[in-house]
Structures are given as C-alpha cells and as structure tokens.
N, C-alpha and C positions, 0 to 999 in steps of 0.2 A: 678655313673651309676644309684643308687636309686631313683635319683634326674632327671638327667635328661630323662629316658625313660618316665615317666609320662609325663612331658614336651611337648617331640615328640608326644607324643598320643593322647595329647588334640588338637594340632593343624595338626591330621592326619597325619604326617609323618613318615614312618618306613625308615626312612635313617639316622640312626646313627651310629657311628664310633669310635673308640679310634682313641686321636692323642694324645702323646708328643711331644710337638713343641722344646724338646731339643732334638729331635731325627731325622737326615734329612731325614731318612731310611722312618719314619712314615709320614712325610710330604709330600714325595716324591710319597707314596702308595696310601695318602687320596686325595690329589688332583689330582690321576687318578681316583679312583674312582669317583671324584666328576664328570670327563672329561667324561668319562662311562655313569653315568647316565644319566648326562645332555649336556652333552658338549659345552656350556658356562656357566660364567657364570655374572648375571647382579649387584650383589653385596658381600661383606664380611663385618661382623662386626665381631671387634676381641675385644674380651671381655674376657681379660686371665693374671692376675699376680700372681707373688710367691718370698716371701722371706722366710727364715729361718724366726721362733718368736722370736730367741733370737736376732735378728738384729732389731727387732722392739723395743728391749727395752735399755733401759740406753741411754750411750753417741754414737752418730752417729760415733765421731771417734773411738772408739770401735771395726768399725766392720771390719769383716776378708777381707780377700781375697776374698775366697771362700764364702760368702756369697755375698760380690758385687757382683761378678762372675755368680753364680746364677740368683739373683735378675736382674739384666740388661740383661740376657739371656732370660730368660723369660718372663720379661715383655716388655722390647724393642725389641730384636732382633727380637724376635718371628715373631714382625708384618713385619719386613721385609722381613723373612723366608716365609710367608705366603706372602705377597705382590706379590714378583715373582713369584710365581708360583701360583696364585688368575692371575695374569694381562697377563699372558697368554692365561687365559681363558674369558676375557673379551675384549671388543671391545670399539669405542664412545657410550661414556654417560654409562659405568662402572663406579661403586662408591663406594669407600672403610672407613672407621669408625674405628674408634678405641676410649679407651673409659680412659679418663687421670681423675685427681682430682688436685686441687688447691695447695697441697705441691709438686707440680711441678714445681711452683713459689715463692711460699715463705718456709719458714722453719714451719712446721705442727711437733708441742708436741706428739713422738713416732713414725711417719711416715719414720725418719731414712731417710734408703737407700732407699726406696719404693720412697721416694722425689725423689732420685737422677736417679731413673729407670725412672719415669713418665717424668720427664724434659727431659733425651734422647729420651721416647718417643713424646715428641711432639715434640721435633727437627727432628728426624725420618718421622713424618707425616707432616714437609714442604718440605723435600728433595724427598719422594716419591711423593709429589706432584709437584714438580717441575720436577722430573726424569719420571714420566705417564703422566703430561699434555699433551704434544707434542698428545700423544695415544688418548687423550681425556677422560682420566682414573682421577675421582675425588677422591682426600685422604684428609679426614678432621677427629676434632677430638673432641671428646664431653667432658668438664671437666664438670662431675657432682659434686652435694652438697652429702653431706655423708647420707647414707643411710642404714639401719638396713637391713646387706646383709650375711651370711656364710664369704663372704671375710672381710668383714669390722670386725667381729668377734676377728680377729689377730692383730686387733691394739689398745693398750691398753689406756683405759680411753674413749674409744670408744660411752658410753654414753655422758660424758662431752663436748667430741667435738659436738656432735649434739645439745645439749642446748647451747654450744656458738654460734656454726651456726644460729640457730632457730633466737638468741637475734639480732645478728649481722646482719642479710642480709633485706634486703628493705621492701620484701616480712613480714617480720619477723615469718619465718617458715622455715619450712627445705622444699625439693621437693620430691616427690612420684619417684617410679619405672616407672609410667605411664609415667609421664613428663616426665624423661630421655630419654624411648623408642620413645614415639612423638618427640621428636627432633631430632635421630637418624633417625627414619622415614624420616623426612623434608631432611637430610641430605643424604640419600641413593637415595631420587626420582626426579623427573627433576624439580619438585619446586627450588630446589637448585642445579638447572646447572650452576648457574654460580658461586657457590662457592666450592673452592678450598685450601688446607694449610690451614685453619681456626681452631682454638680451640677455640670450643663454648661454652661460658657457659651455667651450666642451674644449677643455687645455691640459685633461688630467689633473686639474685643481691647479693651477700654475698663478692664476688671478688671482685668487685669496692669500697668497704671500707664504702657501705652505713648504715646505722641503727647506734645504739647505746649498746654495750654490754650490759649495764647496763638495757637498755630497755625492761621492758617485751613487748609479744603480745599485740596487742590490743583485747579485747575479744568482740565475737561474737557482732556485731550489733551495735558495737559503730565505731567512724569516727576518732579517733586517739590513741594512743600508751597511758595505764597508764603505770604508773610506782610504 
C-alpha cells in the first residue's frame, strides 16, 4: 500500500482498492466497484505473481504440493479469475495484458515452479483469446527481459541473471521499465487490433538465442562488440 498510493497520485487517481485474487469474495466486490464507477471497461493489465522463496531455491522437484498450488493460483489462475469478470465489462476492441518472462519456456537457474505458473500462463492467454475473440475482446502477453523490480528480488542470483541477459541478447543490454510499459501500451490500443494470443517479447532479442554470452557490450560510440 506504501507503494502503491504514491503511485495512484502522481497519475491523479484516487481509485484504489485491495484485491486478493485468491479470494473470489474480493474479486467479485472490486470488479463491481470497478462496474460503479465506470461501468465499462476498455482494458486490464494483470501484473501479479507469488510463490513461496523457499520454492525458488534448490531442486524444482522439491517442491510441495502446496506451494505449486499457490504459485499457479496466483499467477495463472488469477488472470482467468480476473478475465471473466474484466470481459463482462468490456465490449469490441476490449484488450487484455498480462505480463510472463522467458522461464516460461525454457528451464531459468532458480525460477522453479514460477517456470511452471508462467507457461500455464501463457497457455491461459491463448485460450482466453480464443474463448473472447468471437466478443472481439483481445488477450495477449508481454514476456519481458529481467528487471531490477521488488518481485524480481525473490529469485535468487537475481544479479547474475541480468549480466547473462545483458551479454546474451542482440541488443546486448537488458530492457528498461519504460520499454515493457510501451509495449504493453501498443498491446492495449487499436494499433494492435489485430493482434491476438500473442506472447511478445521485449528482452532486447535475448529469446531468440542471438549474441554471445561470452560477449561484452559494445561501449558507447563504437560499431561492434569488444570482447
């Protein structure tokens, strides 16, 4: 809450709210209220995971029950829980967002079960797009590069991933907050009406297997990569 009323008040809005999206009772309450004030509405970005830390560390097989349980509730379900009742309050050219990372496809050092939640979520965000198309309701999904974030904090070695990112991706850098949110943007506005079920990246090409680990940056003002 520390965090986010400041937030709300630099871009003028006193419309905040608790939700626990493990709660239907809260979901049920906030998206009247949302019907209340505005009574549609023209987007959602859902930017919300959690696991236990001790499922972030050691062997993936390791983990409980109860913490997969958790973690895929939270971080998948949620957006489905939120979908339906978001997509009631939307019409054509509603647009919904959600926000994955790349150990959603491959195996990420520490990332555990948090892998295993993002990969349902992006299976999630073709099914909801194929289940609101008909509506004209668009669900796509942004896979960002790792970023120096509170959530990114819980997963351990959390420096070292971002200098193998930096070395590895095309760009040979990591990507800003801004970039993710600018894509997100393209994604929410009729620029991108006609994309649908998509998982976008934005990792500075880091996904497609381009650079060199081994590769430093190039430094400022020069035209190729020292080493």
């Amino acid at each position: 809450m520390k965090r986010v009323h400041p937030l709300a008040e630099s871009i003028h809005s006193s419309f905040v709210e608790p939700l626990d999206v493990g709660d239907d009772a809260q979901l049920d309450d906030f998206f009247a209220k949302v019907e209340a004030r505005w009574g549609r509405l023209d987007f959602i970005v859902h930017s919300i995971a959690f696991a236990n830390r001790e499922s972030l560390k050691g062997n993936f097989r390791d983990t409980s029950r109860a913490d997969f349980h958790l973690a895929l509730d939270i971080s998948a379900y949620s957006f489905i829980a939120c979908a339906r009742r978001a997509a009631r309050l939307m019409g054509p050219g509603g647009s919904m967002v959600t926000m994955s990372f790349l150990g959603a496809v491959r195996a990420v050092p520490n990332y555990n079960v948090m892998g295993v939640a993002k990969a349902a979520l992006e299976a999630a965000t073709r099914y909801l797009a194929h289940d609101l198309g008909p509506e004209g309701i668009r669900v796509n999904a942004v896979s960002a590069g790792p970023i120096r974030t509170l959530a990114a904090s819980g997963v351990g070695d959390f420096r070292k991933l971002m200098e193998k990112s930096a070395r590895g991706a095309l760009l040979r850098r990591n990507v800003t907050q801004d970039e993710v949110g600018n894509a997100a943007a393209y994604l929410l506005s009729d620029w991108a009406s006609g994309v649908t079920g998509e998982v976008h990246y934005v990792d500075a090409g880091f996904n497609i297997g381009g650079g060199d680990p081994g590769v430093e940056p190039a430094p400022s003002g020069s035209s190729s990569p020292s080493s």
